[in-house]
C-alpha positions in Angstrom: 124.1 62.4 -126.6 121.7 59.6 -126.5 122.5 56.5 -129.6 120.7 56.5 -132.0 119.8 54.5 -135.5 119.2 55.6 -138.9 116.3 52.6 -140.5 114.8 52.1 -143.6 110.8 50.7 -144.6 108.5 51.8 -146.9 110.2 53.7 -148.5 111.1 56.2 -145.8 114.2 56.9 -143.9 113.4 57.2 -139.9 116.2 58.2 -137.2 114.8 56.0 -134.4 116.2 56.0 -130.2 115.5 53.5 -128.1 111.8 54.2 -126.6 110.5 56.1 -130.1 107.2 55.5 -131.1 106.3 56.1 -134.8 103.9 55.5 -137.6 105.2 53.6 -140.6 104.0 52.2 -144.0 102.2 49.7 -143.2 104.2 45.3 -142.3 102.1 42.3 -142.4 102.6 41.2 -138.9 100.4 41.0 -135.7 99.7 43.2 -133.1 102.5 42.0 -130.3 105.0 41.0 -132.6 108.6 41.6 -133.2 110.2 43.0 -136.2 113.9 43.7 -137.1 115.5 46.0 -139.0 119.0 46.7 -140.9 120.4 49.9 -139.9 121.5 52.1 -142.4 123.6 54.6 -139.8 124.5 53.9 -135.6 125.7 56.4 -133.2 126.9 55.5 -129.7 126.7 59.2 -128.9 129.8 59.7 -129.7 130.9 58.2 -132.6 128.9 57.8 -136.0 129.3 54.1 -138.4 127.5 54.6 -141.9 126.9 51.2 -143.7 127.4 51.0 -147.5 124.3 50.9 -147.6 123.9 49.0 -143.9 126.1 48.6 -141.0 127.2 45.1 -140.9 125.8 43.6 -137.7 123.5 46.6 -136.8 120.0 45.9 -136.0 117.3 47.8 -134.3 114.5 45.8 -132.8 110.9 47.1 -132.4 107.5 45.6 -131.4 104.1 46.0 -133.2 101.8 48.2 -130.9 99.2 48.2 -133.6 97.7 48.5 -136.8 95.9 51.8 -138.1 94.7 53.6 -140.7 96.1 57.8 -140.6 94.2 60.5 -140.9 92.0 61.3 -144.4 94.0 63.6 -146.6 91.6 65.3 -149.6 92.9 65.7 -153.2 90.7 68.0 -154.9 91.4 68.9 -158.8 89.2 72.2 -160.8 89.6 73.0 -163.7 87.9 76.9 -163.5 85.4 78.0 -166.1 84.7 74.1 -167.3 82.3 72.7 -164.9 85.6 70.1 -163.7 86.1 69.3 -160.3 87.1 66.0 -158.6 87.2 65.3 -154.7 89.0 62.6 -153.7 90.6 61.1 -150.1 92.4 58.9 -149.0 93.7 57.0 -146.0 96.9 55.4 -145.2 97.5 51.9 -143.7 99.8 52.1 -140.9 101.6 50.5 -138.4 102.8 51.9 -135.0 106.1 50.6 -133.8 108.0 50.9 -130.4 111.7 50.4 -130.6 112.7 48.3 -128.0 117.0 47.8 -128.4 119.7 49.2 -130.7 122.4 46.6 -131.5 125.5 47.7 -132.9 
């Protein structure tokens, strides 16, 4: 078993290992840069620690590889028989991380 972190943003609960590359809600930072987060769960592989709500001293560092926009999702609303429909879509802001270190 590899470690592995359990991290919190936007939202969204993510179990991230070091070398993971994933879409999140969208951070105000540069391309480049290096963001931090509190974990809320560490494993070593072998042994699990669960913060109340974050594991004191637990951080898992990641870098920025860029900012994007995900793919167009439609919303479409009818209403049958009434002459009602509504087409709608929408894009999400995102932000690809890489995680670079788990620090327990």
């Amino acid at each position: 078993m590899e470690a592995y972190a359990v991290i919190e943003t936007g939202g969204k609960q993510y179990r991230v290992q070091q070398g993971d590359v994933l879409d999140i809600e969208l951070l105000a930072t540069d391309e480049g840069a290096s963001v931090e987060f509190d974990a809320l769960a560490v494993s070593n592989g072998s042994e699990l620690s669960i913060g109340t709500p974050v594991v004191e001293g637990a951080k898992v560092k990641a870098s920025v590889v860029e900012n994007l926009r995900g793919k167009k999702i439609y919303s479409f609303k009818k209403k049958r028989r009434k002459g009602y429909r509504r087409k709608i879509g929408h894009r999400q802001e995102l932000t690809k991380i890489k995680v670079e270190e788990i620090s327990a």
